[in-house]
Residue frames relative to the residue before (quaternion, step in Angstrom):
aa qw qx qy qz dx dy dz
X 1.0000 0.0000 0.0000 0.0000 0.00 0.00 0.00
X 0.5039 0.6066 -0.4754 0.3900 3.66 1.34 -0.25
X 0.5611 0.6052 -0.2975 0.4801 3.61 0.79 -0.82
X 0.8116 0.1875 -0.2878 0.4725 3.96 0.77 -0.04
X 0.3487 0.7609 -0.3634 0.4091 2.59 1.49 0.12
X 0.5994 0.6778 -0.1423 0.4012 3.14 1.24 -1.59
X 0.7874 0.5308 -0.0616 0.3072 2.31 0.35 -2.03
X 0.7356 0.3252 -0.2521 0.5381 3.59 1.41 -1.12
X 0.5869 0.4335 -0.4520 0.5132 3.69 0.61 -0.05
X 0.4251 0.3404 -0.5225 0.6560 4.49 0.91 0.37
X 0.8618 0.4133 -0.2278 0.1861 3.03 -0.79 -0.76
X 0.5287 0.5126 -0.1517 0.6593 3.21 2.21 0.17
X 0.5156 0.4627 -0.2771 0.6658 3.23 1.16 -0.73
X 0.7015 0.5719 -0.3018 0.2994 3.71 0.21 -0.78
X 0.8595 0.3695 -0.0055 0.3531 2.78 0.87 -1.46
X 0.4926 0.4268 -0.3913 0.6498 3.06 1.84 0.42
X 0.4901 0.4594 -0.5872 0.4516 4.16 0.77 0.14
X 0.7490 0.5701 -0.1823 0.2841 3.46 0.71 -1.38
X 0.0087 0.7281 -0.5917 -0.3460 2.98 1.79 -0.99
X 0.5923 0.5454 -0.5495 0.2232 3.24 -0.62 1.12
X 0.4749 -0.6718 0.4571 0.3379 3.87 -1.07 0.64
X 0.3496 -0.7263 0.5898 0.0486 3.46 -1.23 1.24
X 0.1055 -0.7257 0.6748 0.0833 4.05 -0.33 0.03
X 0.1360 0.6671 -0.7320 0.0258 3.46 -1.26 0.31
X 0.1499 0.7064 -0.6908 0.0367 3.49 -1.28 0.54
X 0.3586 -0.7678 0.4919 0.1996 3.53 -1.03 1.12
X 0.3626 -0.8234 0.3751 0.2231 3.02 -0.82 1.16
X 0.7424 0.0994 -0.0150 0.6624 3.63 1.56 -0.92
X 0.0200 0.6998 -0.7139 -0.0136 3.48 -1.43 0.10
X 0.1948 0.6763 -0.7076 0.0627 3.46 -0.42 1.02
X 0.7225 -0.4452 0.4410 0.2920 3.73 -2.02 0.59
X 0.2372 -0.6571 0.5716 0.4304 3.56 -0.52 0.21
X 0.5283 -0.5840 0.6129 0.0647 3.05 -2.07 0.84
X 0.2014 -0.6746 0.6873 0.1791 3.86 -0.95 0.62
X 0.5473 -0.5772 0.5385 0.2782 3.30 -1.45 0.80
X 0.5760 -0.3670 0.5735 0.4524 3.19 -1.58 -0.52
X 0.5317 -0.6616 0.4721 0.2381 3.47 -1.16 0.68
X 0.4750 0.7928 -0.0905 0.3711 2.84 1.38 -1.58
X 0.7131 0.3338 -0.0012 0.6164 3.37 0.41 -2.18
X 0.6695 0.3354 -0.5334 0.3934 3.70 0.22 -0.38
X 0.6306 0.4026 -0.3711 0.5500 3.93 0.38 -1.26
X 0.5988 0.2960 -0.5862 0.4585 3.96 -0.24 0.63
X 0.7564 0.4187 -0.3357 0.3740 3.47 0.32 -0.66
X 0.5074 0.4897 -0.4190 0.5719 3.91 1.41 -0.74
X 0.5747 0.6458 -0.2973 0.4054 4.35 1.04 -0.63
X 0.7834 0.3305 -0.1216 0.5122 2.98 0.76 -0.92
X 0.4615 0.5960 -0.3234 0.5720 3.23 1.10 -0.13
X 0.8034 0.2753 -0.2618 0.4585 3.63 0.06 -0.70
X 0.4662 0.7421 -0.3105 0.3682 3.38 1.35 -0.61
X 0.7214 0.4351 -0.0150 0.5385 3.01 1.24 -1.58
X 0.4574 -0.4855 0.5247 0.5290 4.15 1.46 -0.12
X 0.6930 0.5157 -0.4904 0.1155 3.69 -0.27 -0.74
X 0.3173 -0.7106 0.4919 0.3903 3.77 -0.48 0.17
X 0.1041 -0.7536 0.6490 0.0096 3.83 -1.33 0.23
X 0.1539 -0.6951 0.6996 -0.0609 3.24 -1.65 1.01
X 0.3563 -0.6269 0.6346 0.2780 3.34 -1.44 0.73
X 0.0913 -0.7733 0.6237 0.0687 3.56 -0.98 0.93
X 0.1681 0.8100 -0.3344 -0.4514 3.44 -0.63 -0.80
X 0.6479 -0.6514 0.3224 0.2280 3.44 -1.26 0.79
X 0.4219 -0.7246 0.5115 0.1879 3.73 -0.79 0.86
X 0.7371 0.4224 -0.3257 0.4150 3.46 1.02 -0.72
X 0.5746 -0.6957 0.3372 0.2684 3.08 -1.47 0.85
X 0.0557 0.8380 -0.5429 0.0004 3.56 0.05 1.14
X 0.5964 -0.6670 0.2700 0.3558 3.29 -1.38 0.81
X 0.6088 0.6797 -0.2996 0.2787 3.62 0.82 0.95
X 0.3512 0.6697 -0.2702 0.5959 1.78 2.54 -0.38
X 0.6782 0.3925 -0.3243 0.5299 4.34 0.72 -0.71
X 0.7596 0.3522 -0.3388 0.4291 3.99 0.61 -0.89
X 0.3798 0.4794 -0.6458 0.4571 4.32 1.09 -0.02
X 0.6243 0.3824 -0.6027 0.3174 4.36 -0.37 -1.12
X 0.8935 0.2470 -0.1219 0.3548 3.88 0.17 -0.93
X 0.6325 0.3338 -0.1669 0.6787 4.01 1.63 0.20
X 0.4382 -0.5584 0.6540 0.2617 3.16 -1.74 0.39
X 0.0224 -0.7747 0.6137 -0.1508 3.34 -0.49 1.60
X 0.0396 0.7016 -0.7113 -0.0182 3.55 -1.98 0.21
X 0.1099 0.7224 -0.6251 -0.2745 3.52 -1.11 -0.31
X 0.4621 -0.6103 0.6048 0.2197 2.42 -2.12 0.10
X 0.2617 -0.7952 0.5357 0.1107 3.56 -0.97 0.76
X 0.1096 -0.7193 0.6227 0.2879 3.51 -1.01 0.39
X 0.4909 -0.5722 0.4998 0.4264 3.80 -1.38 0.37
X 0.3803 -0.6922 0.5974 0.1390 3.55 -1.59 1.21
X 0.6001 -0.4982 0.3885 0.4907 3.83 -1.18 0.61
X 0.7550 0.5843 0.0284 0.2963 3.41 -0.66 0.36
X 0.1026 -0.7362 0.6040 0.2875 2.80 0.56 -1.93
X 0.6260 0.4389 -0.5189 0.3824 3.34 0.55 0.04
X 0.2911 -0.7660 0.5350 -0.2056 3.27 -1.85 1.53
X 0.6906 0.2152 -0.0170 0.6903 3.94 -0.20 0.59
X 0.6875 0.3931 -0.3495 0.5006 3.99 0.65 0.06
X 0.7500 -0.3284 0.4770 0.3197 3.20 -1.75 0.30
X 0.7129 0.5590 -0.1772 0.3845 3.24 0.44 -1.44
X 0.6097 0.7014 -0.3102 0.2001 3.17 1.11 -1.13
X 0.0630 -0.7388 0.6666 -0.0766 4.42 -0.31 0.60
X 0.0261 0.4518 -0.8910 0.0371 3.16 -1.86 0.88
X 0.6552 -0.4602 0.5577 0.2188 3.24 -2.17 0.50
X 0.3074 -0.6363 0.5540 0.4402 3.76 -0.69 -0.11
X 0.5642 0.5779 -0.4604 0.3684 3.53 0.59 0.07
X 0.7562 0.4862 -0.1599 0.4076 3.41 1.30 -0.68
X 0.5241 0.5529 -0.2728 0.5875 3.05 1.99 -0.42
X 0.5173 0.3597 -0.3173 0.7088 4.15 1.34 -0.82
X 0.7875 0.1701 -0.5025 0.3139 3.68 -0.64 0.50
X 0.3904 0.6903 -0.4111 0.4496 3.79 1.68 0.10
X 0.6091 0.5383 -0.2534 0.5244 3.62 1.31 -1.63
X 0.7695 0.3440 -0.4148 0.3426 3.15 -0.24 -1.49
X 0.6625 0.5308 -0.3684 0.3789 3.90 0.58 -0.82
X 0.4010 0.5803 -0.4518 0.5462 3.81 1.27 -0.34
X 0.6827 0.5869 -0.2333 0.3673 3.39 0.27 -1.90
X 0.7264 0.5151 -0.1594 0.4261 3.41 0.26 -1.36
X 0.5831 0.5607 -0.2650 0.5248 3.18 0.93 -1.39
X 0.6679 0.3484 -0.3346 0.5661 3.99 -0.24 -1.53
X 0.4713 0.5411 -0.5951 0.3618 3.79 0.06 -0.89
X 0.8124 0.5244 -0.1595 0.1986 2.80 -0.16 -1.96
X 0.5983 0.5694 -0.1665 0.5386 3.70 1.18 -1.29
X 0.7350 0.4256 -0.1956 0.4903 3.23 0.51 -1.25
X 0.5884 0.5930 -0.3846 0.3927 3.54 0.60 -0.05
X 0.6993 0.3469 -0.1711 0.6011 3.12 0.80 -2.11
X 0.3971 0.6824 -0.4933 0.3652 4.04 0.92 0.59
X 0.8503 0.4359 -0.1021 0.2767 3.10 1.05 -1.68
């Protein structure tokens, strides 16, 4: 909540340099959500399996796993963007980095789906 905090006490500060009128209105607010444990160590698995290195991060944006963890065992996997930039036009991954993102998806269901059968 520090982060809007910010955000409305800039954005106040602005708008009286500007003399101008700012609106804000939030559109969502949902709880974060913990993954499955489970699904992450298969994915942090497969990852190393494969040489690649991995970190647990977590993410601000609202991704749809972020709605199907309240009612499913969920995780994701991320690939790293040029940069770091994310959620932008600008944004670029390599196709080499996006085919080692897959195969770990891949690997991963492999995996689940087995200890399914």
């Amino acid at each position: 909540m520090a982060e809007e905090a910010a955000l409305a006490n800039y954005l106040e500060t602005l708008a009286a340099e500007e003399q101008v009128t700012i609106t804000v209105e939030r559109l969502a607010r949902f709880k974060p959500v913990a993954f499955d444990e489970g699904i992450v160590a298969a994915v942090e698995d497969a990852a190393g399996a494969r040489g690649l290195r991995s970190r647990r991060m977590t993410s601000g944006a609202g991704h749809d796993a972020q709605m199907i963890a309240r009612i499913a065992p969920s995780a994701m996997i991320f690939v790293q963007s040029v940069g770091g930039i994310s959620h932008n036009p600008k944004e670029h991954t390599p196709d080499t980095d996006l085919v080692a993102g897959a195969n770990v998806l891949l690997d991963v269901v492999r995996k689940l789906t087995a200890s399914e059968v």
